[in-house]
FIMARMI-982135 format. One record per residue (C-alpha): residue in three letters; x, y, z. Coordinates in steps of 0.05 Angstrom, whole numbers, padded with zeros to 5 digits, always signed. Example, Ala and Ser with C-alpha at 12.3 -4.5 7.8 and 13.67 -1.06 7.14 Angstrom:
REM residues 2
ALA+00246-00090+00156 SER+00273-00021+00143 
***
This chain:
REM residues 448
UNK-01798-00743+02581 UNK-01793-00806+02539 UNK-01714-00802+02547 UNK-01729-00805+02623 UNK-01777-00855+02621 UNK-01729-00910+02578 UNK-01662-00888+02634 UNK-01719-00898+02691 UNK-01734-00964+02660 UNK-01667-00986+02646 UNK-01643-00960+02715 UNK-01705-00998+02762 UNK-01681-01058+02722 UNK-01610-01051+02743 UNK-01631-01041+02815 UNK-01678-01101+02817 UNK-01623-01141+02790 UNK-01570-01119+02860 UNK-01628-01120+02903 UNK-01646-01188+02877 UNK-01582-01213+02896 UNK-01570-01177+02950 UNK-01636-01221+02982 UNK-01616-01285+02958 UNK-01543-01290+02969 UNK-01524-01238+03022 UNK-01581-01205+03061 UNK-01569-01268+03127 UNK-01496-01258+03127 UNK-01457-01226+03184 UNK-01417-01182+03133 UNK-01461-01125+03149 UNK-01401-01071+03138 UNK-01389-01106+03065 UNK-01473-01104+03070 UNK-01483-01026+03071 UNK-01426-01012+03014 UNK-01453-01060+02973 UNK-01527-01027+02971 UNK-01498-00971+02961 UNK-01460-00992+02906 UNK-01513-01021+02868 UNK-01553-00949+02876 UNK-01493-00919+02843 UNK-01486-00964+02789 UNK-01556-00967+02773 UNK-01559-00892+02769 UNK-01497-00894+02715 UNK-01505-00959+02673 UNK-01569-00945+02634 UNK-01525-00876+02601 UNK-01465-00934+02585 UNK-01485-00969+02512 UNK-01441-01022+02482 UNK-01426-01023+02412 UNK-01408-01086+02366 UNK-01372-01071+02298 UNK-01391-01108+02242 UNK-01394-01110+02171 UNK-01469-01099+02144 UNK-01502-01159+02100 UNK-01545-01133+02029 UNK-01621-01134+02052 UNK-01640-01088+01992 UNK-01722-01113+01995 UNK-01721-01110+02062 UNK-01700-01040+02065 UNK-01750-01023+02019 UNK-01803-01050+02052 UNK-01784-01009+02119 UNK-01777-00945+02072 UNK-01845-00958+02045 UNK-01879-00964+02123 UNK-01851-00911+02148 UNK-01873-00872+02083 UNK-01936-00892+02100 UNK-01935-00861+02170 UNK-01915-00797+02137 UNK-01987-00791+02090 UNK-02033-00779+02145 UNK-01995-00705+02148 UNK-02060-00668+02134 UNK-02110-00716+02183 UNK-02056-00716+02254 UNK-02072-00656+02286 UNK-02115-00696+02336 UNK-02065-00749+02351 UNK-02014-00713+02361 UNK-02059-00676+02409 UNK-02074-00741+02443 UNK-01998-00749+02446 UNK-01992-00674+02474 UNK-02035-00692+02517 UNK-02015-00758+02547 UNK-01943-00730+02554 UNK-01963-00668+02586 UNK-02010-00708+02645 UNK-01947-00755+02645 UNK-01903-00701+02665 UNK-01951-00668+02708 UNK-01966-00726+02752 UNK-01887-00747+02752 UNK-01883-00670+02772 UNK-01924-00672+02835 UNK-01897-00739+02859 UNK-01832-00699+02863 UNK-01865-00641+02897 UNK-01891-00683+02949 UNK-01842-00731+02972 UNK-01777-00666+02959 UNK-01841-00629+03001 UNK-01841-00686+03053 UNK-01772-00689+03063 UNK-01765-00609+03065 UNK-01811-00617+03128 UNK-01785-00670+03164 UNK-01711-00634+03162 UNK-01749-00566+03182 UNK-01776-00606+03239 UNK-01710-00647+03269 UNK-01677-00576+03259 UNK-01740-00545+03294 UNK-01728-00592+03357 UNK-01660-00588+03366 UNK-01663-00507+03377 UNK-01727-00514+03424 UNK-01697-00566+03465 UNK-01638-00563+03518 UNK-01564-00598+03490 UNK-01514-00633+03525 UNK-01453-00644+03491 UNK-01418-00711+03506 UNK-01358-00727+03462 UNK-01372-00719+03387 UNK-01447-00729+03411 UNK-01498-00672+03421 UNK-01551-00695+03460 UNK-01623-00679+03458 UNK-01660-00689+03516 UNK-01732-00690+03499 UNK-01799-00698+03543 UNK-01828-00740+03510 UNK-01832-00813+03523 UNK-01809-00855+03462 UNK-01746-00888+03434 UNK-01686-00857+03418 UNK-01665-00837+03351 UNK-01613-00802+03316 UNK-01593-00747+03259 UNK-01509-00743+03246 UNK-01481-00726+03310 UNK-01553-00704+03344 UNK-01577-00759+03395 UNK-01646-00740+03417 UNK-01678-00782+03480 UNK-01712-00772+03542 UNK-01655-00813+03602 UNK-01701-00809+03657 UNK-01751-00859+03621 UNK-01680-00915+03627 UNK-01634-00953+03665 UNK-01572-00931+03674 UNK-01554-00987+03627 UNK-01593-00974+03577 UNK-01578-00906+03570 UNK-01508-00936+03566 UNK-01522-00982+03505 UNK-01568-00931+03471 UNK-01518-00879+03470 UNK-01460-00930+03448 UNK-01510-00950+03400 UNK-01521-00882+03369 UNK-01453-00859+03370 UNK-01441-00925+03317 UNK-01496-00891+03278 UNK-01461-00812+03278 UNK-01395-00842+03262 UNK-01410-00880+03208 UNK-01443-00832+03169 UNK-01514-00868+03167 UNK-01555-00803+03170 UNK-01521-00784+03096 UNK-01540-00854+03061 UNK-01609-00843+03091 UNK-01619-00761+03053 UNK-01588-00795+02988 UNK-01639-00850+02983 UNK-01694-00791+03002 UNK-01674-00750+02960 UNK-01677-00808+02901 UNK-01743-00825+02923 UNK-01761-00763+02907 UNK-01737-00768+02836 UNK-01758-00837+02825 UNK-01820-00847+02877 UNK-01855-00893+02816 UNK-01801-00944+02822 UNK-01821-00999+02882 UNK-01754-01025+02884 UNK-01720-00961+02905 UNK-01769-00971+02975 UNK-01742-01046+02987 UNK-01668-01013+02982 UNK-01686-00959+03026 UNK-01710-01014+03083 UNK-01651-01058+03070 UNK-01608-01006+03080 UNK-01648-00986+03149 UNK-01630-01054+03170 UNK-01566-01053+03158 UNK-01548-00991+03193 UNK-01588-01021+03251 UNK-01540-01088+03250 UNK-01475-01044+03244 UNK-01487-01010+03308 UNK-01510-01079+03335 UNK-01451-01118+03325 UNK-01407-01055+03349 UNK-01446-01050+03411 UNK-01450-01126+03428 UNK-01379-01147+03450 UNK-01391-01216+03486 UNK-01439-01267+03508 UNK-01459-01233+03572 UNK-01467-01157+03534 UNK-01506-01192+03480 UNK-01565-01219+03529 UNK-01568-01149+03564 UNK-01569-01122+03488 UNK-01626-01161+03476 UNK-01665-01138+03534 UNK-01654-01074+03525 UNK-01677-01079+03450 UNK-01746-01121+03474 UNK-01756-01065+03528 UNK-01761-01016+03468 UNK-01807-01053+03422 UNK-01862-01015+03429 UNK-01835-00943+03407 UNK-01835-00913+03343 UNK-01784-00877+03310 UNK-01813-00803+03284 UNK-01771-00782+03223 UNK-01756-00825+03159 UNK-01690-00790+03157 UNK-01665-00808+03233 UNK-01640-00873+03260 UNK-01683-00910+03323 UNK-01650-00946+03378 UNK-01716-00980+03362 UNK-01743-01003+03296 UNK-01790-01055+03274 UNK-01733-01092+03255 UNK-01718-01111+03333 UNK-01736-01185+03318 UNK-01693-01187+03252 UNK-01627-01151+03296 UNK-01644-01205+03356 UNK-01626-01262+03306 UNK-01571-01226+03278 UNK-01540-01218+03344 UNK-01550-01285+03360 UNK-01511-01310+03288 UNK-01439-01340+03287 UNK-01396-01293+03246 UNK-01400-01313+03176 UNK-01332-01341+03144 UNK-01289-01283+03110 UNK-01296-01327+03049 UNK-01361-01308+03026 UNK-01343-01244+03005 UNK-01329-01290+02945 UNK-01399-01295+02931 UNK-01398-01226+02905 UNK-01362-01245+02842 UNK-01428-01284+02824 UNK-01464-01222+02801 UNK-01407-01214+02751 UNK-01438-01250+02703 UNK-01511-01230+02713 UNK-01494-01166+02717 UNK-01453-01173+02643 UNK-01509-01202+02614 UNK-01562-01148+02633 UNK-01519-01092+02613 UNK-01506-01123+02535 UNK-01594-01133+02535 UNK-01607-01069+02557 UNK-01550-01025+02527 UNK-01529-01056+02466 UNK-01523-01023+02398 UNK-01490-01036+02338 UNK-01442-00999+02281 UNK-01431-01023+02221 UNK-01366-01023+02191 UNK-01349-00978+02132 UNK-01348-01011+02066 UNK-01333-00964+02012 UNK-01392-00993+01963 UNK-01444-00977+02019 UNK-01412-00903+02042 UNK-01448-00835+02017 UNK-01392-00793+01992 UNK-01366-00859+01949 UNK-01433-00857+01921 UNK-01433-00787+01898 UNK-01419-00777+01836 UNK-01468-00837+01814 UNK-01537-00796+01833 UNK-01549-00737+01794 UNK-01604-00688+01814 UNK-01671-00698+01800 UNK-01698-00638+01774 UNK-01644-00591+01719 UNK-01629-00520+01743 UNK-01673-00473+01711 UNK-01695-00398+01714 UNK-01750-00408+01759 UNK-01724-00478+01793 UNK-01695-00470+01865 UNK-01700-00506+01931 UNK-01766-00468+01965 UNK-01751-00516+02035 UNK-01687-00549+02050 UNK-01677-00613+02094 UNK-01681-00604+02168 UNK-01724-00561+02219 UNK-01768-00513+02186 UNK-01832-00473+02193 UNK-01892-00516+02162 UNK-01925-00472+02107 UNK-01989-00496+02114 UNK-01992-00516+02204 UNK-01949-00462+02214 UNK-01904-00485+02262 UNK-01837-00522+02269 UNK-01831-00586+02242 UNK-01782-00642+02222 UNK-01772-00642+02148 UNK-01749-00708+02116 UNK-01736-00687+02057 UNK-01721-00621+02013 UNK-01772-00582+01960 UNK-01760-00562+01896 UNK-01795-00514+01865 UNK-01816-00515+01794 UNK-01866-00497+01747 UNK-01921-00545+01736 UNK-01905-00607+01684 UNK-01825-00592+01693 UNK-01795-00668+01680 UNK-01768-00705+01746 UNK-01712-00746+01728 UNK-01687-00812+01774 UNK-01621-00787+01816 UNK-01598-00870+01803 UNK-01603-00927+01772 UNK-01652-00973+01805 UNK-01718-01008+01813 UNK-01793-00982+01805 UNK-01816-01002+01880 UNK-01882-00969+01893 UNK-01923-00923+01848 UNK-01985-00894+01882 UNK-02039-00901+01840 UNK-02101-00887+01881 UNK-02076-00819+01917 UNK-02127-00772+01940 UNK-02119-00704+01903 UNK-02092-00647+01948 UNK-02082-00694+02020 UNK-02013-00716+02037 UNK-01957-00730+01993 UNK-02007-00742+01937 UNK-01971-00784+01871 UNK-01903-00812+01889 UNK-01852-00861+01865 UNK-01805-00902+01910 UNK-01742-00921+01870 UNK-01695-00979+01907 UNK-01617-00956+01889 UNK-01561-01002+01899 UNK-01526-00994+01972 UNK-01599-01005+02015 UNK-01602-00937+01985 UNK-01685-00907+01963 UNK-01707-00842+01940 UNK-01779-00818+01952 UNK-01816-00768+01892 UNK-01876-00730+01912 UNK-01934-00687+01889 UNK-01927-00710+01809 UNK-01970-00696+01765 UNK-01964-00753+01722 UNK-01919-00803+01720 UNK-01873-00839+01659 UNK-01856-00902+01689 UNK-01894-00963+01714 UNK-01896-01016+01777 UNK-01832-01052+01777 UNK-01796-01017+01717 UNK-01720-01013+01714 UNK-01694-00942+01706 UNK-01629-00910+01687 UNK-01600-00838+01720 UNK-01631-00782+01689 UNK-01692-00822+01655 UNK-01753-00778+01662 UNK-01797-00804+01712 UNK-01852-00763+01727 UNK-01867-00684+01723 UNK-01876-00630+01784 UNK-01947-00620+01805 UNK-01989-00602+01866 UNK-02032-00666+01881 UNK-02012-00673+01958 UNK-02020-00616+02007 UNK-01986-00561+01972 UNK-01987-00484+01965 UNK-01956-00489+01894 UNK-01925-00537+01849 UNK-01857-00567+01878 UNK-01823-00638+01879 UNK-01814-00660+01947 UNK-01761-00701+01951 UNK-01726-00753+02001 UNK-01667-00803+02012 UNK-01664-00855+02060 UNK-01613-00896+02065 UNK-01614-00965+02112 UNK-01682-00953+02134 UNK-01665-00872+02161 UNK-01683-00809+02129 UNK-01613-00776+02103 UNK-01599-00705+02081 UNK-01606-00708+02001 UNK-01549-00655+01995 UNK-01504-00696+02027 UNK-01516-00748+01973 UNK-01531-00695+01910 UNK-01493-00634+01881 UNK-01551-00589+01891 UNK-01515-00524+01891 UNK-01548-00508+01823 UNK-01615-00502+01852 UNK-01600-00454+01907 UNK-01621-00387+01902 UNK-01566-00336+01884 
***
């Protein structure tokens, strides 16, 4: 749900961004054709572009303390193991109204839409049809405007003129032909999916009005047919279209398509303006989908490293990895969870040894006996590279201390949440949690 939050985020941005433009620099232009593709365009794009990420190579500075520091946070988070259950119930629970709400948006609007195709579908068998060129009309008894669905016309002639009926069925026609009944079910249908995003509704209307001046300017041909046009439209302005997925004759647009009609053509030149949003649209895409990779340098990569860590604990009889790195069922909560790290099992006081050379970063002096990850060292290695030791019994080192591979740092007890004595161990390596076997031979302390 997060993932779908962060796209839905990323994508409203995106569509703010066209619509934005689409107000300020071509909403009053004549170029309604160029109009209608552009909107829909800009729904497309903004659909795609937030799954698009950019990535910048570069080479990666030293920032040795300020990886440790990170290390040391986020091995923070990690202590309140024993003490989360009702957070992440909180969290359980936020998500789960999250979805649920999302869920029922959905349900009503995809419900909504269900029904108003069930009813156009509904009318056209309960209602006599006249076929007139690629037309299908409707004739209703009821006393209101016009409107259409594809190549469905459905109206009530004996309420008009004889010119009217002239200009509304021209006017329709423009509507069937191009198509505008299938841009209106895509934009209902993403309503559906994102109903919690206000811009989708302002490209919805915008697109209603453009439809409206397409048929317009097809249906107004010169000075005389556009005052008669404009009569007819005023005659209308009281009737109400029924379904959001039909076009109306009639909209509440009629004063908006009056001053349209009455517009000198816009020059063909300011399709030019479109190249404007070039630019804008560059510069959103690198903020909201940039990343970065760093480039390989063979004193930073793992498998260069190798053979300078060593394990931490020597193979024994009774030594062996009781819970490898990865998903795993938690001992104690008894349930899957992420492990960070890897456990090594080993009789109480066995010696833990440093995997590196490095730095004495933290110590944890004032644990609390059987909670969390009880004693534990954080050694800083060269290469933004620090190891994590857990659930000592005592320790052999102190605050700040230089140590060489294999010195003996500590030995294996049980003073964090435990169900017997074991080393838990982790890597990190630039701030992230790595596997320790893909930095360790640990093939020795595998079970046979």
């Amino acid at each position: 749900m997060i993932d779908f939050i962060l796209y839905s985020i990323k994508s409203g941005l995106y569509l703010a961004i066209f619509y934005g433009f689409y107000q300020l620099v071509l909403a009053k232009e004549t170029h309604v054709k160029r109009n209608r593709v552009y909107l829909l365009t800009a729904i497309l794009f903004s659909l795609v572009l937030p799954s698009i990420s950019f990535t910048i190579e570069h080479e990666e500075l030293a920032k040795v303390n300020q990886v440790v520091w990170e290390f040391e946070n986020s091995i923070e988070d990690q202590l309140i193991i024993g003490e989360s259950d009702s957070s992440q119930k909180i969290i359980f629970d936020s998500g789960f109204w999250m979805t649920l709400l999302y869920s029922l948006g959905v349900l009503t609007i995809l419900g909504r839409f269900i029904l108003n195709l069930v009813s156009i579908f509904k009318i056209i068998r309960a209602n006599e049809i006249k076929k007139e060129g690629d037309l299908n009309l409707i004739y209703l008894e009821q006393a209101h405007s016009p409107y259409s669905f594809f190549n469905y016309v459905f109206w009530n002639p004996s309420i008009l003129s004889k010119t009217e009926n002239k200009q509304i069925l021209l006017h329709e026609s423009i509507h069937s032909k191009q198509l505008h009944s299938i841009d209106l079910l895509i934009i209902e249908l993403l309503k559906a999916f994102f109903w919690f995003n206000p811009i989708i509704y302002l490209v919805k209307n915008a697109l209603v009005e453009v439809h409206e001046y397409c048929a317009d300017q097809a249906c107004v041909i010169n000075d005389t047919n556009k005052i008669s046009y404009q009569k007819c439209l005023v005659q209308h302005i009281e009737s109400r279209m029924n379904f959001n997925l039909t076009s109306a004759f009639k909209s509440s647009l009629t004063l908006k398509r009056i001053k349209m009609i009455k517009k000198s053509n816009t020059s063909v030149w300011a399709h030019l303006k479109l190249i404007l949003i070039l630019p804008v649209l560059i510069i959103s895409m690198l903020s909201f989908d940039y990343s970065e990779i760093k480039a390989d340098d063979p004193e930073m990569n793992i498998s260069s490293n190798r053979e300078s860590f060593s394990s931490p604990i020597k193979p024994a009889e009774k030594v062996w990895i009781s819970s490898p790195y990865g998903e795993r069922m938690h001992p104690i909560k008894k349930k899957k969870l992420f492990h960070a790290g890897l456990d090594i099992a080993a009789p109480k006081g066995t010696p833990i040894y440093a995997v590196a050379d490095g730095l004495i970063k933290k110590l944890q002096a004032n644990h609390v006996e059987g909670k969390a990850y009880g004693r534990f060292i954080i050694i800083q290695h060269d290469g933004d590279i620090a190891s994590l030791y857990s659930q000592l019994d005592a320790y052999s080192v102190e605050l700040g201390e230089q140590v060489k591979k294999g010195d003996v740092i500590g030995f294996v007890g049980t003073s964090g949440i435990s169900t017997g004595p074991h080393l838990h161990f982790e890597i990190k390596k630039n701030g992230a949690n790595i596997n320790p076997a893909d930095l360790i031979d640990l093939t020795s302390l595998k079970r046979k």
